[in-house]
N, C-alpha and C positions, 0 to 999 in steps of 0.2 A: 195372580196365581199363574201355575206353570212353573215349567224350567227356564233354567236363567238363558240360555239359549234361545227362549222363544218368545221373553221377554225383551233380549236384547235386539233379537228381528222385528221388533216394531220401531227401531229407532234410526234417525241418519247417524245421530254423535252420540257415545256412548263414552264421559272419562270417570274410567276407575283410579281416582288418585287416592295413591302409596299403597293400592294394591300390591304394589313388591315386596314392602315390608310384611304385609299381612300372607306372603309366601316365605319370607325369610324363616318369621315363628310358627311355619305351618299352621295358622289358623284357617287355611285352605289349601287344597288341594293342587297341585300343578295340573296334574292331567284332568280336573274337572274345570278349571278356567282355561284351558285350552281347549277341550270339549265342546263349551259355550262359544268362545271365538271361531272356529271353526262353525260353526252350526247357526249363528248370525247369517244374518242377512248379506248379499253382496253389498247391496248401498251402505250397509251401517259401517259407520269408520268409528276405529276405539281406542282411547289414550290410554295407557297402563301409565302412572307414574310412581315413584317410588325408589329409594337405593337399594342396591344390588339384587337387582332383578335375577333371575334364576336364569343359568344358561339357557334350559328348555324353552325361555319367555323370550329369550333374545332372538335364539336362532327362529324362533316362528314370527316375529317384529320385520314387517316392514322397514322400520326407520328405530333405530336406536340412539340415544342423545346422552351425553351427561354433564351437567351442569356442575359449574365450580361457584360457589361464594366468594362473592369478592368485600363486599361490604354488607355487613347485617343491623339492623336496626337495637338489637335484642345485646350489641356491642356497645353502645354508648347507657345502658339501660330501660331502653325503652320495651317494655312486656307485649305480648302478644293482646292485640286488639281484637274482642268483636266485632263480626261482622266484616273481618279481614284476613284476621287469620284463624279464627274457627268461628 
């Protein structure tokens, strides 16, 4: 229970992966995941992954990265696995 802010201050690592996308379809808020970031813990360090993160997301990032596909698995036929890829 609690705010996600004071959830997140119990942790060293916190990754929210494809959090981006779930700001693309606004099914969240920018200024309330930034809110929580902000309000974390100094020790706790947080991976946002996701394509096209929100400017708002960038400019507050640390470290921003983007990733190219060079070879996919999912190209010779191969389906997504559990326990790998969900």
């Amino acid at each position: 229970a609690g705010t996600l802010a004071a959830q997140l201050s119990r942790l060293d690592l916190v990754v929210l992966d494809e959090i981006n996308i779930a700001l693309q379809y606004d099914y969240l808020a920018v200024p309330a995941v930034l809110a929580a970031l902000e309000g974390r813990h100094n020790r706790t360090s947080v991976i946002l992954t996701g394509r096209n993160a929100k400017p708002e997301v960038m400019d507050y990032a640390d470290l921003v990265s983007e990733m190219r596909e060079v070879k996919h698995p999912f190209q010779v036929g191969i389906k997504a696995q559990r326990g790998l890829d969900f």
